[in-house]
N, C-alpha and C positions, 0 to 999 in steps of 0.2 A: 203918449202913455195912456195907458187905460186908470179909467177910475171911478169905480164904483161901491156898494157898503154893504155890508153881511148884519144880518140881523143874528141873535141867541136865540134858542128854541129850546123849549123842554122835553115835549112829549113825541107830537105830531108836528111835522114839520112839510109845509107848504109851498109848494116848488110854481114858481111864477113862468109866463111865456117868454118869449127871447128879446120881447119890445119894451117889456114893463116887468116891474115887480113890487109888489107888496106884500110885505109877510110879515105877519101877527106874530106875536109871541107866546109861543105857550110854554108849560112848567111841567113835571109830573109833581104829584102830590105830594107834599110832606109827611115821612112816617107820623105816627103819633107816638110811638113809643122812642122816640129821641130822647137822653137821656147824658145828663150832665157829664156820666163815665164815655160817653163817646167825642167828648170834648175835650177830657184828661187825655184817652188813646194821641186824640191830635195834635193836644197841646206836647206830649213826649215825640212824638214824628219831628216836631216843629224843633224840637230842639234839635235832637240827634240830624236831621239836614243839615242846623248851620255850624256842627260841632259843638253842641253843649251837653251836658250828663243829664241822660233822662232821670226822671223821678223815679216810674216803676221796673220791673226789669225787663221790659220787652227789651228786646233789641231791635233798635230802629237807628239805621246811620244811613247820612248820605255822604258820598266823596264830597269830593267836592263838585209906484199907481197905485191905485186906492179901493181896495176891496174888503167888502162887509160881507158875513157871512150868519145863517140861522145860527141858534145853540139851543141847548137843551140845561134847565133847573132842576136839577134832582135830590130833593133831600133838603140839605141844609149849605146850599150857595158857595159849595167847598173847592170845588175844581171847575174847569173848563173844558170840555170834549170838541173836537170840530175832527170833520172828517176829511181824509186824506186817498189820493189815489198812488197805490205805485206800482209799478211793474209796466211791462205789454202783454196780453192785455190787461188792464189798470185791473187791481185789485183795491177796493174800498174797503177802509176801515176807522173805527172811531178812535181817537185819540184823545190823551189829557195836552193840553195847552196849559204851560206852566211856564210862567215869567220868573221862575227860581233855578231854574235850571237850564241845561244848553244842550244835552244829549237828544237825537233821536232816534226813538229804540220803538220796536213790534216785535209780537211773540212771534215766533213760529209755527210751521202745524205740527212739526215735531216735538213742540216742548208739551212734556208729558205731565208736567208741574204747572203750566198754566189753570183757571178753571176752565171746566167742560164744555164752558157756553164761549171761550174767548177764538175771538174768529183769527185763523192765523196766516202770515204770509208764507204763501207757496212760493219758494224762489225756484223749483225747478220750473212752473209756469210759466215763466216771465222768459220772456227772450231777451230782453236788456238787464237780467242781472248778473251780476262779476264779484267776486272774491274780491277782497280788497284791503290791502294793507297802508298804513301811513307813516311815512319816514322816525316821526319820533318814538312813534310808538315798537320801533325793532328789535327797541330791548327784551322785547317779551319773549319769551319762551316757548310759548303757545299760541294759537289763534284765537283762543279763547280770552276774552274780556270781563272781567266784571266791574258791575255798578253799584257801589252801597248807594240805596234810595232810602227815604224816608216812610218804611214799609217793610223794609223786605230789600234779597238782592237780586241784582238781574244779571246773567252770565249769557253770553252768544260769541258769536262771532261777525266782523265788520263786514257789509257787504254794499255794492253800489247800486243803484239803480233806479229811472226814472222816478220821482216822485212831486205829485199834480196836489194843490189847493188855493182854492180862492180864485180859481183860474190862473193860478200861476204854476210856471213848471223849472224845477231846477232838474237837470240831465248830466252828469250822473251827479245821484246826493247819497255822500256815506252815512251808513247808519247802522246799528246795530241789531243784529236779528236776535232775540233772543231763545237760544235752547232751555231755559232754563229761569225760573221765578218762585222767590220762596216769600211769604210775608203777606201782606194784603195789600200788595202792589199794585195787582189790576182789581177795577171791580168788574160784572157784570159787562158781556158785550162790549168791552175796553181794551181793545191790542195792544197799546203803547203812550208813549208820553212825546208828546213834540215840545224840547225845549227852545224858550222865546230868550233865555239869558247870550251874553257874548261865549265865543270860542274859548278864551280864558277860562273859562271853567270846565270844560267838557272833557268829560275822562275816556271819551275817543278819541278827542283834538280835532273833531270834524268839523270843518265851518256848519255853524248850523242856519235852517231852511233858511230863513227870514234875510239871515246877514247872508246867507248867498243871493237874496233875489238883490239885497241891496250892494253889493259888490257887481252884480251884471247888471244895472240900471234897469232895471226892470219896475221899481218902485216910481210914481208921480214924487214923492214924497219920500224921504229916511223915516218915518217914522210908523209905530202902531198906537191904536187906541183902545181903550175899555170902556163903556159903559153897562152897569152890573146892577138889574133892580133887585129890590128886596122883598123875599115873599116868607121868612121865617118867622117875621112879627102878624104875620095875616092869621084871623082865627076862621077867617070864611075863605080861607085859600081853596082854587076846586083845581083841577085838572090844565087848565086852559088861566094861565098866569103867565104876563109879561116874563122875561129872562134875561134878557139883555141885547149889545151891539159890541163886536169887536170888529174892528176897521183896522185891515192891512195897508199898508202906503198911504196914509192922510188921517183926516179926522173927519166927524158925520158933524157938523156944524148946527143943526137941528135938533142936539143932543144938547146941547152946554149955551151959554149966555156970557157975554163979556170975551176978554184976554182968556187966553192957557196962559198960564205961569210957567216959566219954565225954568228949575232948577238946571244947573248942573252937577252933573257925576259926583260923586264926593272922590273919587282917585279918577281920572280922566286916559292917566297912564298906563295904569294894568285895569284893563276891561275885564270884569265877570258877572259882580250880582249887578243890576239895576241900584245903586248906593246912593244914597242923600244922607245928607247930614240934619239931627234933628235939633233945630234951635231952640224952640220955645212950643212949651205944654201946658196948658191952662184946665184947669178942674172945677168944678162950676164960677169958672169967671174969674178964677183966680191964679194966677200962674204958680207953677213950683220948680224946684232947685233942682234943674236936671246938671249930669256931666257934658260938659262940651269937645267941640274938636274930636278929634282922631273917638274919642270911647262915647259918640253921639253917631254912628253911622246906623242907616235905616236898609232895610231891603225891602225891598215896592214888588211883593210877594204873591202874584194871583194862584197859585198853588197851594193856599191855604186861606180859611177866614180868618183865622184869628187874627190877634195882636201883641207879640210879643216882647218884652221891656225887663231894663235892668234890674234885678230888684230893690235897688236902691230908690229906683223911679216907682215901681210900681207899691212900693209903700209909701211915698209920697202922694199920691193919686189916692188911694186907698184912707190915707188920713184925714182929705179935705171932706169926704162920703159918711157923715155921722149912722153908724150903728154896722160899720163895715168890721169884720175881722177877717182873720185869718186862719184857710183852712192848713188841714194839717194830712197824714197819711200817705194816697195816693193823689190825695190834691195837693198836696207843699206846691204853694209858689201862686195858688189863686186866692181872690180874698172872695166872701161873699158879702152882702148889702142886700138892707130889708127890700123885698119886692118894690113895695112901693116908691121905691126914689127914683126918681129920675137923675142919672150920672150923666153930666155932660162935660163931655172932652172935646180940647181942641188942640190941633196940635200946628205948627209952621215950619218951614225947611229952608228957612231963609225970608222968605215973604208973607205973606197974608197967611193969617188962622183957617186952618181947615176943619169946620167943628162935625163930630162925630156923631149920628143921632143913639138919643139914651137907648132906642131899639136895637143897634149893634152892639151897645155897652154891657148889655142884660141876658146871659145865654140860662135863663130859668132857674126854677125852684129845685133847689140839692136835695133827694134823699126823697122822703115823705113830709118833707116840710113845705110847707105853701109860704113862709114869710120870709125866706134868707131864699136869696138870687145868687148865682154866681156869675161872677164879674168877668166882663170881657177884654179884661186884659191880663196879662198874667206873667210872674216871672220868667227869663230863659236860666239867668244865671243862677237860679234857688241852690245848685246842686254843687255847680263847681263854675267856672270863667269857659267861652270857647275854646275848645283844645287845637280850632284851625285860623284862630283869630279873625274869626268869621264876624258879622255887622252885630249890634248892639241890641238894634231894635228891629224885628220884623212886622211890617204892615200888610197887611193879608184883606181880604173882603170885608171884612166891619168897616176898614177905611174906608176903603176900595167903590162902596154900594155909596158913598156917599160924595163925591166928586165924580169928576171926567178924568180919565184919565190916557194919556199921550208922551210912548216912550220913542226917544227922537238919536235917532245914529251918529248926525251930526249937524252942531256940534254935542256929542253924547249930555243928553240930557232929560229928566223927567218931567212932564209939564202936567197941570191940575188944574180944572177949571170948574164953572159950578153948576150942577146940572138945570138945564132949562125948564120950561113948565111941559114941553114935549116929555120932556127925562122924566117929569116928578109926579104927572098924572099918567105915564104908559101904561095902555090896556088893550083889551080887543079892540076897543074902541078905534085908537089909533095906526093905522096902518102904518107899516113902518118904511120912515123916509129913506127912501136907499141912496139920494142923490145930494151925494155932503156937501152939494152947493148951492141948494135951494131952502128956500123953506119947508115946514111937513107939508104945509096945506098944498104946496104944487111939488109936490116930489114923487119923482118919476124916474125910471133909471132903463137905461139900454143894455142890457146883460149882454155879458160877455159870450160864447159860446160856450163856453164851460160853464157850469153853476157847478160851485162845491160849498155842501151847507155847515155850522159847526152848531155845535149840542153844547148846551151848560148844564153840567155832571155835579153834583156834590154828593158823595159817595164817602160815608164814613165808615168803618168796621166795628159795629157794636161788641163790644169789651166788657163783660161785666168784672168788676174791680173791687171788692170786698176791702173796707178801710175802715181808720178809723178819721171821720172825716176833722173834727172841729180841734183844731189844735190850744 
């Protein structure tokens, strides 16, 4: 089996020789004008994905070997881009990499509703592409498909055909083309979404890329990995900022220190979201009365930063934090806390506390106010319960930036480990180890014939939202 590691890139992205590789990690900049309303926009997407009632009235619903690759950091650490080839010959394009979802969908260059810059697939180009239908899916009436996303929806029609990343190739891979995207679906130079969740979910019913390469033994390893630096708390952020490592079939060893923990599944029988069960939440060092069992399920969510919590929980959290309230308007459901506090969270899914740094806890000063912060967790259920009986709790990037993390096919299961002093000091400095079986200091890697790089995107829709915020 082959087995090598992808680095995350932000910006400029640096393509190594076929004997070796080392590749730095860069960022693109953070706006400065980031703004708490662009947090409400996500914190509403975040629900309407897992079936909860938004607060404002956007409409935003969603339905329901070992290779590393560059990415890109853009904004505020929200998404995952990596690039994809498909067709003959390969057409290239940049994708969201999303562990919340399972569908894989590109615009087309026909769709006249994408934006102006979205680069789209030519399927009359391609000599290996085919029309393509799937036995369950026969009831439909039409060839046409739609997607409620957490955005906007996406409508095309299924089609097959070669599709290459990470150096790996699944021949043919159904997906969906789309004609058709309304919402802030795509950002910027963004074709499509490649979902990393199970078949179970996927409103094509298409094995998606990942479980097909691990259905053809194609993987050293069933599992993928994350590690996701943090550049939101940086005030001398420039251009050129670490990003991260996402590793297909194995884990980059060089990244983390100790055991991976490794839950499993909270339903192990019907496969969709990435599900864990959340046992124990501690708030500066003090634990609180969460629900257990079946109304304690979590979603290990890289398609969002947030963090989202029942609100029974989330006022509990919120009480332990002296000078915390509660907003109100088109915030219901977040609390803010004076600037000054450090909030620290920890939370466990079975095993060891996983503690959250007060930097992902703190998404900035509300309003024109410099002393009230708003808090980085927030309720899902403020409005109404999930209407698809969707998980409890979603864990997105504030986690996420602060573990290792290793989603494993089988036995199906999440594992978390702690990041090493490689992970916790990554800069220019350090070239990045591609070979997840050595140490940094002699890491060296034999590139596959293929290089396929992937980009870390955070890409939010600034919203302005007139409210009235302090409830």
């Amino acid at each position: 089996m082959v087995r090598a590691t992808f680095s995350f890139i932000l910006a400029a992205i640096q393509v190594a020789t076929a004997t070796s590789l080392h590749v730095p990690l860069t960022r693109i900049a953070i706006p400065t004008d980031r703004s708490v309303d662009d947090i409400v926009v996500a914190a509403d997407r975040l629900r309407c994905r897992y079936g909860f009632a938004p607060v404002t009235e956007v409409s935003l619903r969603k339905r329901g070997l070992d290779m590393s690759m560059p990415l890109i950091n853009q904004g505020y650490d929200m998404a995952y881009i990596g690039t994809v080839s498909v067709g003959s010959p390969p057409q290239t394009f940049q994708i969201v990499m999303d562990t919340g979802s399972s569908d894989l969908w590109l615009a087309s260059t026909s769709c006249a509703s994408c934006p102006l810059d979205t680069p789209g697939y030519n399927l009359s180009a391609s000599s290996t592409y085919k029309n393509t239908t799937i036995a369950s899916l026969t009831s439909i009436s039409t060839n046409e498909i739609s997607i409620q996303y957490n955005g906007g929806v996406v409508l095309g029609a299924l089609a097959s055909d070669t599709v290459s990343m990470a150096g790996f190739t699944v021949d043919p891979q159904t997906f969906l083309v789309a004609n058709a995207v309304s919402g802030n679906v795509l950002s910027p130079n963004v074709s499509g979404i490649m979902g990393l969740a199970f078949q179970g979910l996927s409103a094509t019913d298409a094995v998606p890329f990942w479980q097909a390469l691990v259905n053809n033994g194609q993987l050293s390893s069933p599992e993928m990995a994350f590690y996701l630096t943090r550049v939101i708390d940086n005030p001398n952020a420039t251009e050129n900022m670490p990003g991260g490592v996402f590793t297909l079939g194995g884990t980059n060893s060089s990244l983390y220190t100790g055991d991976v923990e490794y839950i499993t599944l909270a339903d192990s029988s019907a496969l969709t979201f990435w599900l864990l069960t959340v046992q124990n939440v501690t708030i500066q060092g003090s634990p609180i009365k969460i629900s257990t069992g079946n109304a304690a399920t979590a979603s290990i969510d890289t398609g969002t930063s947030l963090i989202g919590a029942p609100q029974d929980a989330v006022e509990a959290i919120y009480k332990m934090v002296p000078g915390s309230r509660a907003l109100g308007g088109n915030y219901t459901g977040f609390y803010s806390f004076p600037c000054s506090t450090l909030v620290n969270v920890s939370v466990s899914f079975g095993g060891q506390l996983w503690p959250i740094s007060p930097e992902d806890m703190n998404w900035g000063p509300i309003g024109q106010t410099e002393t009230q912060c708003m808090g980085g967790i927030f309720s899902l259920d403020v409005v109404s319960p999930s209407a698809t009986g969707g998980p409890d709790w979603i864990f997105g990037d504030a986690f996420m930036k602060n573990v290792y993390s290793v989603f494993r096919v089988n036995p199906p299961a999440v594992g978390f480990a702690h990041l090493s002093e490689v992970a916790t000091n990554y800069s220019d400095a350090y070239p990045y180890p591609y070979n997840s079986s050595t140490s940094a200091s002699s890491a060296s890697y034999a590139a596959p014939s293929t290089h396929v790089q992937m980009i870390l995107l955070s890409a939010l829709a600034s919203l302005a939202l007139a409210s009235s915020v302090f409830s």
